[in-house]
Predicted model as a PDB file, atoms N, CA, C, CB and O in Angstrom, pLDDT in the B-factor column:
MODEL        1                                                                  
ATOM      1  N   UNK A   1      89.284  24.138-102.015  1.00 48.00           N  
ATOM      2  CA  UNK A   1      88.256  23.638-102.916  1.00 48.00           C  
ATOM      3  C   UNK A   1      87.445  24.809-103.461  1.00 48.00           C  
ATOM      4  CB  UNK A   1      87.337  22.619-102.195  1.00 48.00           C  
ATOM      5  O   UNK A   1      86.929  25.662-102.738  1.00 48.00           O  
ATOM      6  N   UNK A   2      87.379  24.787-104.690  1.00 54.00           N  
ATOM      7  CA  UNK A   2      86.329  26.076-105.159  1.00 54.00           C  
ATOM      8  C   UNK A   2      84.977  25.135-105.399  1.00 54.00           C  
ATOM      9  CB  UNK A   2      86.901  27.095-106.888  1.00 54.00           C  
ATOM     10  O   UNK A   2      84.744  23.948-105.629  1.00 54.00           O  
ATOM     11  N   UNK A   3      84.271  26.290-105.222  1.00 55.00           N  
ATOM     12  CA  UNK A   3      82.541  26.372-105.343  1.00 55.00           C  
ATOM     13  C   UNK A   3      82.273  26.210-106.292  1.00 55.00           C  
ATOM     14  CB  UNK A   3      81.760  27.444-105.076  1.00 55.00           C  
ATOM     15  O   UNK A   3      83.195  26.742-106.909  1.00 55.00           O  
ATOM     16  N   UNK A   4      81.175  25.563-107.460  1.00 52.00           N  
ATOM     17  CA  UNK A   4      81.091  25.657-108.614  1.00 52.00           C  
ATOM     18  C   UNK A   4      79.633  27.076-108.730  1.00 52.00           C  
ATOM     19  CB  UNK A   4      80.883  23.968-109.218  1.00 52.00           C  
ATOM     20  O   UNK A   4      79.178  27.614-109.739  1.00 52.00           O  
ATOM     21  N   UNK A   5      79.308  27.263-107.428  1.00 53.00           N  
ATOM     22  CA  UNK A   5      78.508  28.961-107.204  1.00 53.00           C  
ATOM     23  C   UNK A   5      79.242  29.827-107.811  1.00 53.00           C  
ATOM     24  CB  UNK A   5      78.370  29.644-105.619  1.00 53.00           C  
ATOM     25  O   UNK A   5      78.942  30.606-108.715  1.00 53.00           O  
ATOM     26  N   UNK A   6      80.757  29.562-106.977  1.00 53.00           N  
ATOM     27  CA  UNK A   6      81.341  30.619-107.274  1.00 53.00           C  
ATOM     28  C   UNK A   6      81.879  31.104-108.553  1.00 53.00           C  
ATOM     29  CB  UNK A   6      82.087  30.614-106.585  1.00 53.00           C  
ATOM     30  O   UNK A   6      82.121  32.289-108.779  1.00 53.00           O  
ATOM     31  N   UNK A   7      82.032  30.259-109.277  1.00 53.00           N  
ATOM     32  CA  UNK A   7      82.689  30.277-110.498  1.00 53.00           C  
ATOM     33  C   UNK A   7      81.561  30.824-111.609  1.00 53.00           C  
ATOM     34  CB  UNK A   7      83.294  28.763-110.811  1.00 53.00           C  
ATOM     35  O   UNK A   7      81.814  31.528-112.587  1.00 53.00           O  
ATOM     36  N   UNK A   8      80.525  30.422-111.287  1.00 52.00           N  
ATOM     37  CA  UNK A   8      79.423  31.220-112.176  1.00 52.00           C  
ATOM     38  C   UNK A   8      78.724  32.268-112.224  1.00 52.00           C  
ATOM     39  CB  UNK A   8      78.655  30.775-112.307  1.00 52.00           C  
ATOM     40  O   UNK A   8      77.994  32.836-113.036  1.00 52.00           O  
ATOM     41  N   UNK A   9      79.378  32.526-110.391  1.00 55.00           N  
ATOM     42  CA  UNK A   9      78.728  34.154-110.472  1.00 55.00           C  
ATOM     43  C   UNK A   9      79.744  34.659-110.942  1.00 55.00           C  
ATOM     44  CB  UNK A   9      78.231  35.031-109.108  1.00 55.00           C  
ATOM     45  O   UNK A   9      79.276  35.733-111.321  1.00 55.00           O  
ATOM     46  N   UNK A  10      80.693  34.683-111.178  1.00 53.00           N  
ATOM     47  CA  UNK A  10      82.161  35.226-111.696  1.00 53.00           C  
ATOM     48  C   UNK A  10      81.554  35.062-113.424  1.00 53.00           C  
ATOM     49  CB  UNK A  10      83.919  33.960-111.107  1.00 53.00           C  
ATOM     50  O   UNK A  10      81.114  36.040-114.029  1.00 53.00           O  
ATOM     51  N   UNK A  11      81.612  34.028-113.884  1.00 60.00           N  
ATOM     52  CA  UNK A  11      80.651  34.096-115.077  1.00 60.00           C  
ATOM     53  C   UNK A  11      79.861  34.980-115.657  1.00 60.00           C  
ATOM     54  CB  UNK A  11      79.941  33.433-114.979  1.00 60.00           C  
ATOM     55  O   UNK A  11      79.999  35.620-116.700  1.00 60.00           O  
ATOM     56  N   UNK A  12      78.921  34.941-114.780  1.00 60.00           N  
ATOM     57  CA  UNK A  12      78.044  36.301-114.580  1.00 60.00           C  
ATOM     58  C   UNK A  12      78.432  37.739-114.730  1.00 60.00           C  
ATOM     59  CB  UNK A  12      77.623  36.327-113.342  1.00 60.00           C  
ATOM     60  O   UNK A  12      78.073  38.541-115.593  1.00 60.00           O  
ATOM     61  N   UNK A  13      79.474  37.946-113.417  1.00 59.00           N  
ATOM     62  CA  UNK A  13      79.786  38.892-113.585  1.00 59.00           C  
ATOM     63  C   UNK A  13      80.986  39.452-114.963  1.00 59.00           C  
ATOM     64  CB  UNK A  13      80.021  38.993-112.375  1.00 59.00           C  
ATOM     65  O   UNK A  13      81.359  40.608-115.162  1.00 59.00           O  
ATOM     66  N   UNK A  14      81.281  38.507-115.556  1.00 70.00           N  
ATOM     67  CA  UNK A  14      81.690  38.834-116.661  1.00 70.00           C  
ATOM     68  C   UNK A  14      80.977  39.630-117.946  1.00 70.00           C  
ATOM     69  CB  UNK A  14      82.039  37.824-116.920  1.00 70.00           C  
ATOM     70  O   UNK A  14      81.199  40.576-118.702  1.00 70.00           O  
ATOM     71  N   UNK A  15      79.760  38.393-117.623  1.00 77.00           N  
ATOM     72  CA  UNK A  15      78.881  38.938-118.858  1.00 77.00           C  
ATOM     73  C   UNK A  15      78.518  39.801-118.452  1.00 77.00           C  
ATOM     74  CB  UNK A  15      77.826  38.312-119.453  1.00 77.00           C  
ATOM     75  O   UNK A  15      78.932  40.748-119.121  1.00 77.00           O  
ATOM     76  N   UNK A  16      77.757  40.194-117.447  1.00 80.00           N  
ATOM     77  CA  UNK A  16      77.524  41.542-117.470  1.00 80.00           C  
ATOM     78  C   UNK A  16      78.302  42.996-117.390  1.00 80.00           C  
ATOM     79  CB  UNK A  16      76.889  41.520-116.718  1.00 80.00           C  
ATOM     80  O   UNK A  16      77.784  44.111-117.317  1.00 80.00           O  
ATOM     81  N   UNK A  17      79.733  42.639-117.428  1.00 85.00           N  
ATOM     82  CA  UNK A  17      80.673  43.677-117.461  1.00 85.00           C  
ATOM     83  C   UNK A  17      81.085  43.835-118.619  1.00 85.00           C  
ATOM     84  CB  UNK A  17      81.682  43.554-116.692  1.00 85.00           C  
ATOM     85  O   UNK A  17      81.327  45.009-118.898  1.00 85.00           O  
ATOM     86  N   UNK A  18      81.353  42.695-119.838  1.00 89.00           N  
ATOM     87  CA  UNK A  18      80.951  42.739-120.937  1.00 89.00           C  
ATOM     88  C   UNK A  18      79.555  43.244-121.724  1.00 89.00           C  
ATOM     89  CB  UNK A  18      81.174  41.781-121.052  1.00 89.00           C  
ATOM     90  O   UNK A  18      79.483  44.050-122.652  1.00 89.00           O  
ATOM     91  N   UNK A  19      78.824  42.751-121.274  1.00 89.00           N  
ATOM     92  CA  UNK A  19      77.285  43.672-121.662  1.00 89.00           C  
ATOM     93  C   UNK A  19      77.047  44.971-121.226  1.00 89.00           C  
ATOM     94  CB  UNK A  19      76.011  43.049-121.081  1.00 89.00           C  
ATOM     95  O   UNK A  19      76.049  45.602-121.573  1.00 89.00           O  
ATOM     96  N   UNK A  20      78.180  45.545-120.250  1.00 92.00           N  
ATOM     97  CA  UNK A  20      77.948  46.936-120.166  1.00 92.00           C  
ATOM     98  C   UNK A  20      78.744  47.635-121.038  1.00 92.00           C  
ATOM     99  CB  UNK A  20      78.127  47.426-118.908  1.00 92.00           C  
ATOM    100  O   UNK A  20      78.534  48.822-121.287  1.00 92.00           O  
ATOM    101  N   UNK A  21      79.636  47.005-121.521  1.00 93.00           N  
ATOM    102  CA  UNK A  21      81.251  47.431-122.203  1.00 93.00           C  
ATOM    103  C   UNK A  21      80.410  47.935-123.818  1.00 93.00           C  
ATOM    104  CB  UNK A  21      82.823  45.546-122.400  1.00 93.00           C  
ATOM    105  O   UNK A  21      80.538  49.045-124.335  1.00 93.00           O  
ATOM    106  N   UNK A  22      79.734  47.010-124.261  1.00 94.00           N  
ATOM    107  CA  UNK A  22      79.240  47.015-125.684  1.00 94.00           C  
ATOM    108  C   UNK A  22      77.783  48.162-125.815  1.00 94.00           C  
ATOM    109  CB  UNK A  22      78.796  45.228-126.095  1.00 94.00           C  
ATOM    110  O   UNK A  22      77.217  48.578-126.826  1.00 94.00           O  
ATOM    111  N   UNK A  23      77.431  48.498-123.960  1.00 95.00           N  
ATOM    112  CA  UNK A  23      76.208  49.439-123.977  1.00 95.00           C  
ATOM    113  C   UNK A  23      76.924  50.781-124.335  1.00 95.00           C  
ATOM    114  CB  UNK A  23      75.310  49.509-122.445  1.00 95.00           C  
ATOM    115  O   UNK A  23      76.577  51.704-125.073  1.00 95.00           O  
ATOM    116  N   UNK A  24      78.002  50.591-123.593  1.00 96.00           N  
ATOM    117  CA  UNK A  24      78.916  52.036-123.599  1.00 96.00           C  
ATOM    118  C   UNK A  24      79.054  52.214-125.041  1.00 96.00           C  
ATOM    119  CB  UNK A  24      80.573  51.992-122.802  1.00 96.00           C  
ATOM    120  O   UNK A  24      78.627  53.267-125.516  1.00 96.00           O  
ATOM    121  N   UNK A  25      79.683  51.190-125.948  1.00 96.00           N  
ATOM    122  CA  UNK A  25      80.551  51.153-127.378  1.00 96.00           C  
ATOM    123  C   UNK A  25      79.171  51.752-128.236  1.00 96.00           C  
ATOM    124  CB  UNK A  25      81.272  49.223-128.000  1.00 96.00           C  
ATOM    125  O   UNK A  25      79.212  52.677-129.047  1.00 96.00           O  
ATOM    126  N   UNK A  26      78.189  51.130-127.914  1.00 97.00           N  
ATOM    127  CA  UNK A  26      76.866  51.823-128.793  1.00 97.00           C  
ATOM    128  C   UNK A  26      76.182  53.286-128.811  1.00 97.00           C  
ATOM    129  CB  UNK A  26      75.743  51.090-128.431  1.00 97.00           C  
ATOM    130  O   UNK A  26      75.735  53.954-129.743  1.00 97.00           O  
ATOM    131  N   UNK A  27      76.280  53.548-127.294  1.00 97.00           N  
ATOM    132  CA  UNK A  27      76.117  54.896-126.586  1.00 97.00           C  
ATOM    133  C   UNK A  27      77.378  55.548-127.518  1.00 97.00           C  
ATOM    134  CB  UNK A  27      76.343  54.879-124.627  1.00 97.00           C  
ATOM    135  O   UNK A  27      76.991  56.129-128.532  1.00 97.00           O  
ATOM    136  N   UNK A  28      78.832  55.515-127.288  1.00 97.00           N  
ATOM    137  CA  UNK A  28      79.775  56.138-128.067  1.00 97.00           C  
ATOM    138  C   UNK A  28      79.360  56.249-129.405  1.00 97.00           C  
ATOM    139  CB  UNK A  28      80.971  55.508-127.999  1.00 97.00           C  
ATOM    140  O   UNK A  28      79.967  57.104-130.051  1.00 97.00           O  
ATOM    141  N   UNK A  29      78.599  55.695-129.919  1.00 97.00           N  
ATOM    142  CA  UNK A  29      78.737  55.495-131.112  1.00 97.00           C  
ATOM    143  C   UNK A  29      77.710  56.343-132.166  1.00 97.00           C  
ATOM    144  CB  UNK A  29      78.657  54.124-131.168  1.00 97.00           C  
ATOM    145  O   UNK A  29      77.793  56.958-133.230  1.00 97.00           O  
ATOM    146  N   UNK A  30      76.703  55.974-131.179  1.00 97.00           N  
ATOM    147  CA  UNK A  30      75.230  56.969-131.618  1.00 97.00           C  
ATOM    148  C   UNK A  30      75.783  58.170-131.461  1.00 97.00           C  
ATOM    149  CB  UNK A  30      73.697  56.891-130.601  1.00 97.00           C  
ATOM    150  O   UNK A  30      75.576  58.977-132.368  1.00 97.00           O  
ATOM    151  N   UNK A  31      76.759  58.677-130.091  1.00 97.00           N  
ATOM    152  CA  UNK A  31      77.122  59.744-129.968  1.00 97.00           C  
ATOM    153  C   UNK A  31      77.960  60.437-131.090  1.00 97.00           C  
ATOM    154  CB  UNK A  31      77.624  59.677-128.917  1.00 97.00           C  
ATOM    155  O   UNK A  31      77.719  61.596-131.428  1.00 97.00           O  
ATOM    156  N   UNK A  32      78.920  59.712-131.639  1.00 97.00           N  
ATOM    157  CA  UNK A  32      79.492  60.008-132.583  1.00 97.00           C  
ATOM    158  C   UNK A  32      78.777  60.442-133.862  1.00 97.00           C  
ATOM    159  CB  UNK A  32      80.185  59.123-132.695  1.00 97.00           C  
ATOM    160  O   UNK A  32      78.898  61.605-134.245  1.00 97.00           O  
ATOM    161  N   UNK A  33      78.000  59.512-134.574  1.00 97.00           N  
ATOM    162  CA  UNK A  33      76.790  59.629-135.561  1.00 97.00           C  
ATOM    163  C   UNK A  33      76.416  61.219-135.369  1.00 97.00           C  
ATOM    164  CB  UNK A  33      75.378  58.484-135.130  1.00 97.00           C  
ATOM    165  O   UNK A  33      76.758  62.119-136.137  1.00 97.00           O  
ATOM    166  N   UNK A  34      75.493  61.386-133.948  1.00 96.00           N  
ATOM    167  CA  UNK A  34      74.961  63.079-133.936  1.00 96.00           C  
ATOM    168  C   UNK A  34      75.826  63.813-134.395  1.00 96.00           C  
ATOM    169  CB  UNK A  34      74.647  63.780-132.601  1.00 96.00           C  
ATOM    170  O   UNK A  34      75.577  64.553-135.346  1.00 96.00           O  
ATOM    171  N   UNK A  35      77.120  63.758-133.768  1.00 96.00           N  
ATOM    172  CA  UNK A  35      78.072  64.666-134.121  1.00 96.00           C  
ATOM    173  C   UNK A  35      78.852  64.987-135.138  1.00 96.00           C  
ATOM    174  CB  UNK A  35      78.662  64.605-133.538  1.00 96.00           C  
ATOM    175  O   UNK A  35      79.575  65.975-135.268  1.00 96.00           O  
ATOM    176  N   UNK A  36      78.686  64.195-135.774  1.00 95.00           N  
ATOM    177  CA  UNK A  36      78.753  64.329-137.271  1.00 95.00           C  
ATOM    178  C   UNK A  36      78.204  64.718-138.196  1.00 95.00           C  
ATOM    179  CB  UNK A  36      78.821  63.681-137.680  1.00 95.00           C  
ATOM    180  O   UNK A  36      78.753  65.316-139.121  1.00 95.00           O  
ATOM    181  N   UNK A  37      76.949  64.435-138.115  1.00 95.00           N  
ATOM    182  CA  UNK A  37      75.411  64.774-138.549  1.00 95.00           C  
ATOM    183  C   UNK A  37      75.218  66.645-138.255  1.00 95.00           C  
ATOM    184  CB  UNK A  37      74.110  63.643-137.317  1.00 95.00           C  
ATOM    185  O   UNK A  37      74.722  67.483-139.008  1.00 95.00           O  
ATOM    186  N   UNK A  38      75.760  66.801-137.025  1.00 93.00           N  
ATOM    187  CA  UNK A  38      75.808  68.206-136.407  1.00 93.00           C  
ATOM    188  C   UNK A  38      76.366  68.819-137.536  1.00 93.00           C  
ATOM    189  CB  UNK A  38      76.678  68.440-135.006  1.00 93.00           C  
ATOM    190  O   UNK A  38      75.870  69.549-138.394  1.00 93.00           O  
ATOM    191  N   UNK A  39      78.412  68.023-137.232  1.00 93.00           N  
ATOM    192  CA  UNK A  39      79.349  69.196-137.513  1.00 93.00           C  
ATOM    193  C   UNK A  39      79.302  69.271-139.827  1.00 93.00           C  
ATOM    194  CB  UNK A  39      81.477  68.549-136.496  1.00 93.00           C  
ATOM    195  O   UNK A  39      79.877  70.086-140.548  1.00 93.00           O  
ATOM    196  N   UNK A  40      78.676  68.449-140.113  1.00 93.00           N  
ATOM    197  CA  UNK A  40      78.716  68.323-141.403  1.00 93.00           C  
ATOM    198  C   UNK A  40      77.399  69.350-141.678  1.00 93.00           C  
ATOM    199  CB  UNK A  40      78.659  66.701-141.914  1.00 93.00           C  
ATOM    200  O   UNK A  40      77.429  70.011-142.716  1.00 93.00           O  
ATOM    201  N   UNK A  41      76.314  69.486-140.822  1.00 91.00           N  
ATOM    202  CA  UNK A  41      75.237  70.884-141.355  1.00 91.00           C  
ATOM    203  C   UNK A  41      76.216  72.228-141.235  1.00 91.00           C  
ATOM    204  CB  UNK A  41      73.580  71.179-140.082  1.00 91.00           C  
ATOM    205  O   UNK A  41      76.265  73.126-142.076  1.00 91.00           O  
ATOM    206  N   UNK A  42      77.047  72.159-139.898  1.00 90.00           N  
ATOM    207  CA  UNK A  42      77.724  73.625-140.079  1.00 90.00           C  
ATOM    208  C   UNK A  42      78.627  73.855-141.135  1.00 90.00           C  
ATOM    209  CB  UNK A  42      78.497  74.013-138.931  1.00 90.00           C  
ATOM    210  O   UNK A  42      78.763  74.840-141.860  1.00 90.00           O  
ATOM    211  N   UNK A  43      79.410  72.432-141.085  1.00 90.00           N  
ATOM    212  CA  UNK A  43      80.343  73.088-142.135  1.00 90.00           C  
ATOM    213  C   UNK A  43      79.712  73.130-144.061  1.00 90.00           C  
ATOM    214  CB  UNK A  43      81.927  72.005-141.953  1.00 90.00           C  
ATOM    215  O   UNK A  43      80.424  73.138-145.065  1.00 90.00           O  
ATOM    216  N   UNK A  44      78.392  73.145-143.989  1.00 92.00           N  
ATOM    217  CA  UNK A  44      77.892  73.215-145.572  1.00 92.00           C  
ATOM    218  C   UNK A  44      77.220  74.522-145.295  1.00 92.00           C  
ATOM    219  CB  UNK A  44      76.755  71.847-146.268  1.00 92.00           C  
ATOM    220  O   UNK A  44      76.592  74.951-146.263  1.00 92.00           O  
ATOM    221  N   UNK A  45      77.196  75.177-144.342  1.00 93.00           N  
ATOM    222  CA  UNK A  45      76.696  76.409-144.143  1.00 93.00           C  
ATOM    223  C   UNK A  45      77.438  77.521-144.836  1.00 93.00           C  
ATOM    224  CB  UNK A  45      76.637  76.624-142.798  1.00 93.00           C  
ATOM    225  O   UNK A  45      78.650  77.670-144.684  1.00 93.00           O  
ATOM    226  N   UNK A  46      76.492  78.521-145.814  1.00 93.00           N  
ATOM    227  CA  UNK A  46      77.664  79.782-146.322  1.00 93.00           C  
ATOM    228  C   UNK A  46      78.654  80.674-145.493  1.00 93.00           C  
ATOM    229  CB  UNK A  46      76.920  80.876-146.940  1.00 93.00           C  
ATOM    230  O   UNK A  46      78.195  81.081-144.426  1.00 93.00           O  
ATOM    231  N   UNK A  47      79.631  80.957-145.731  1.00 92.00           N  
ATOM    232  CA  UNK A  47      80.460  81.908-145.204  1.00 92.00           C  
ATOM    233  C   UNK A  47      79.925  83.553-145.504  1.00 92.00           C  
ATOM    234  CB  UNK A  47      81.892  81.579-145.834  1.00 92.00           C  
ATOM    235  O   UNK A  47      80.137  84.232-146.509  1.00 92.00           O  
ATOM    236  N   UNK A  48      79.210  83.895-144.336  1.00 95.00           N  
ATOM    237  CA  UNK A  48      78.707  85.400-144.219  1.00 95.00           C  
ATOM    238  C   UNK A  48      79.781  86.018-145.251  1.00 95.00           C  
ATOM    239  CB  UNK A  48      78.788  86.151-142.471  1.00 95.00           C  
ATOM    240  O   UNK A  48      80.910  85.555-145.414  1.00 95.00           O  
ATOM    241  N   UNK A  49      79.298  87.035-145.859  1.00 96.00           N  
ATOM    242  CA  UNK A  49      80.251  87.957-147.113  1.00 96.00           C  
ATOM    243  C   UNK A  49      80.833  88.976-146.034  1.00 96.00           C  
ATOM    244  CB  UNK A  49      79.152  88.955-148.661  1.00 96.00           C  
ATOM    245  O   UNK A  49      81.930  89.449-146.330  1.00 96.00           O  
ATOM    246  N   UNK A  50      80.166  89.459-144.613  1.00 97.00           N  
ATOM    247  CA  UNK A  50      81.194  90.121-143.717  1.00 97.00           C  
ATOM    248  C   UNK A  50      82.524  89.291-143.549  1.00 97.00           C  
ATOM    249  CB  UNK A  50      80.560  90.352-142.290  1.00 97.00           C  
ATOM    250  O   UNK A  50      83.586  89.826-143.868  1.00 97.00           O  
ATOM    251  N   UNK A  51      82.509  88.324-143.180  1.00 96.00           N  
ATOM    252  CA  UNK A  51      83.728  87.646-142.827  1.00 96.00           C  
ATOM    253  C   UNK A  51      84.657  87.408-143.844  1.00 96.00           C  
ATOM    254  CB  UNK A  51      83.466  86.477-142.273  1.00 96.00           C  
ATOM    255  O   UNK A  51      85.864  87.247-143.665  1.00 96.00           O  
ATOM    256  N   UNK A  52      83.999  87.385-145.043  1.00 96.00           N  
ATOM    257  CA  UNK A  52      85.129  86.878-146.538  1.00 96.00           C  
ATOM    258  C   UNK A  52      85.898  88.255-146.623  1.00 96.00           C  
ATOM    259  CB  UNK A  52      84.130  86.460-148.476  1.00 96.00           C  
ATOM    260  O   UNK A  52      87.098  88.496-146.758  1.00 96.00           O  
ATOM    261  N   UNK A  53      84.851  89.033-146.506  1.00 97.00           N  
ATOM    262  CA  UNK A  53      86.002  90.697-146.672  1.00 97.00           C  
ATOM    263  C   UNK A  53      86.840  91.011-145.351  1.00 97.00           C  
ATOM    264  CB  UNK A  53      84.892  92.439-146.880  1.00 97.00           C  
ATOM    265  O   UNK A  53      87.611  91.971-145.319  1.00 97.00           O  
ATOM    266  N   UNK A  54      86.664  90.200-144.314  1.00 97.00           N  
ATOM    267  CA  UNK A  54      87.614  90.508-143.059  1.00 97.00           C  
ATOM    268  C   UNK A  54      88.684  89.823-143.616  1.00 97.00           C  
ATOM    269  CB  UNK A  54      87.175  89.963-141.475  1.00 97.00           C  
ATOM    270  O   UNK A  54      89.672  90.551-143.709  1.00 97.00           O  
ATOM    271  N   UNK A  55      88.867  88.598-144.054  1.00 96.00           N  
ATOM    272  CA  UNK A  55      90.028  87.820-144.500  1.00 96.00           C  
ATOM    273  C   UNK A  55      90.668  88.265-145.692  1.00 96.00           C  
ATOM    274  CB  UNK A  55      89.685  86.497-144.700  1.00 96.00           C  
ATOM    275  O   UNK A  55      91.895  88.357-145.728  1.00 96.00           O  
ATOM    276  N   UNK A  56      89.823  88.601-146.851  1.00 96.00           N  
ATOM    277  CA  UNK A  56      89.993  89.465-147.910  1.00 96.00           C  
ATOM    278  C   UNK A  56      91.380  90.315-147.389  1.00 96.00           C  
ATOM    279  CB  UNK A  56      88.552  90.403-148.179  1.00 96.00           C  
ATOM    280  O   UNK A  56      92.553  89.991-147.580  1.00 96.00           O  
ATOM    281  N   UNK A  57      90.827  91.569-146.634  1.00 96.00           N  
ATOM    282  CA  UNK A  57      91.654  92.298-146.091  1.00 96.00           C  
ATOM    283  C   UNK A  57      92.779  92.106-145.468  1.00 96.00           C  
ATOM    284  CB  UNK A  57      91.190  92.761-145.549  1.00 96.00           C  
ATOM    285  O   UNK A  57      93.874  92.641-145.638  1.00 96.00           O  
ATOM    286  N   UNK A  58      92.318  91.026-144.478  1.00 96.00           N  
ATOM    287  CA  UNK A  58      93.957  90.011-143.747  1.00 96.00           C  
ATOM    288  C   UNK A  58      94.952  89.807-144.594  1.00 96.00           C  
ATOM    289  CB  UNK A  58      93.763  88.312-143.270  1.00 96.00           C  
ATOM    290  O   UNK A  58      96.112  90.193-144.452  1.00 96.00           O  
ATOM    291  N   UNK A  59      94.387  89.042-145.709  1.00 96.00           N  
ATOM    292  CA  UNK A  59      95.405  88.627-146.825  1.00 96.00           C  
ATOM    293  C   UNK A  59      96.057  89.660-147.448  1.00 96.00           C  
ATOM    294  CB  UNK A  59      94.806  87.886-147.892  1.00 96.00           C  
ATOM    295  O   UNK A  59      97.219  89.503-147.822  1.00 96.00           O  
ATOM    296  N   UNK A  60      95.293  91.016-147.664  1.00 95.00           N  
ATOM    297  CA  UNK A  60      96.036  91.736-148.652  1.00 95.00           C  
ATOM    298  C   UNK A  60      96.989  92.194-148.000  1.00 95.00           C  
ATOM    299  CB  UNK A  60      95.404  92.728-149.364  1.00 95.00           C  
ATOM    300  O   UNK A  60      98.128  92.273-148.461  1.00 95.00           O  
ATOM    301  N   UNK A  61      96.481  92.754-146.221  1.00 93.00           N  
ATOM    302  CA  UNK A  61      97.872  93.107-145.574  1.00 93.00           C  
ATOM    303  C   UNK A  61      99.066  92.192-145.328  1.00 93.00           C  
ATOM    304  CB  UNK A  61      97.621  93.550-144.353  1.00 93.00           C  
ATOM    305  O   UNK A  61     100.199  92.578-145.040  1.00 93.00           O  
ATOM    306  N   UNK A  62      98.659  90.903-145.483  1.00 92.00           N  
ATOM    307  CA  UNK A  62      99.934  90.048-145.363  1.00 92.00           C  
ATOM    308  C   UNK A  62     100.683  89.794-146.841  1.00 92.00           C  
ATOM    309  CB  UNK A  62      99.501  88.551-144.680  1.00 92.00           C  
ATOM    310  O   UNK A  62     101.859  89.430-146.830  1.00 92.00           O  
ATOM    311  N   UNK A  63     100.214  89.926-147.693  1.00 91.00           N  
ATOM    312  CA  UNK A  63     100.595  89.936-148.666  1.00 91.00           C  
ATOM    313  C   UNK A  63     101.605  91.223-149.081  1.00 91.00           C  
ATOM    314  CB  UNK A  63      99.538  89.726-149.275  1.00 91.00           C  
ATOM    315  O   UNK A  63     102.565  91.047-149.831  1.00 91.00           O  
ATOM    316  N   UNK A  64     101.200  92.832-148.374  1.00 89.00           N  
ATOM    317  CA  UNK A  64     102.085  94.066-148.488  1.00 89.00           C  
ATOM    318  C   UNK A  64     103.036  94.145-147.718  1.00 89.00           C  
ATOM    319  CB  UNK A  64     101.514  95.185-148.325  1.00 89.00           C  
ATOM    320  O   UNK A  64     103.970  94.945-147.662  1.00 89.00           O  
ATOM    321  N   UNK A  65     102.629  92.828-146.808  1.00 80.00           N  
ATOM    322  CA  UNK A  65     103.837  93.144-145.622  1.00 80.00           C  
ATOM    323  C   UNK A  65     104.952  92.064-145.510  1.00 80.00           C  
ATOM    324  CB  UNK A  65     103.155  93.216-144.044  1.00 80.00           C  
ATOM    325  O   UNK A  65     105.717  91.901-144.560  1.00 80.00           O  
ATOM    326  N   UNK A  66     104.884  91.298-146.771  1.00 71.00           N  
ATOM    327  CA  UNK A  66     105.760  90.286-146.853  1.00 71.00           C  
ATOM    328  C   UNK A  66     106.089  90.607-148.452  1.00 71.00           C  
ATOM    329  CB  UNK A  66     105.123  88.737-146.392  1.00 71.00           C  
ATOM    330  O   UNK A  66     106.645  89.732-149.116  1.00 71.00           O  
ATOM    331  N   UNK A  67     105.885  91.338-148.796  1.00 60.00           N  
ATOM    332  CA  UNK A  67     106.281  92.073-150.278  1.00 60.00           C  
ATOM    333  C   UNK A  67     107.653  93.199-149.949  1.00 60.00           C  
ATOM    334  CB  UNK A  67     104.651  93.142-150.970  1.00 60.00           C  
ATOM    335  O   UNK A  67     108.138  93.865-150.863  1.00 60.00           O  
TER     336      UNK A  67                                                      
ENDMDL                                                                          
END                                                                             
């Protein structure tokens, strides 16, 4: 014979394993948002003119050395 206790703390414990499931999905989610928010300021950031002439240079040697 089942309990009709039992069946509702089972109930219970649903919802609240569900209500933790959707705390997590929101937490993920905000988390995601920052990080986006983050990686979209860096990548609108200028490229230092040291580094354009390091690649500058990369290229030209790959370019003499595949010529």
């Amino acid at each position: 014979m089942i309990d009709s206790t039992d069946s509702s703390r089972a109930k219970g414990a649903d919802n609240k394993g569900e209500a933790g499931l959707e705390e997590a999905r929101l937490r993920q989610q905000a988390i995601g948002v920052k990080l986006r928010h983050m990686f979209d300021e860096v990548v609108n950031e200028p490229v230092p003119d040291e580094f354009l002439d390091i690649l500058k240079r990369a290229d030209a040697k790959a370019a003499d050395g595949a010529a």
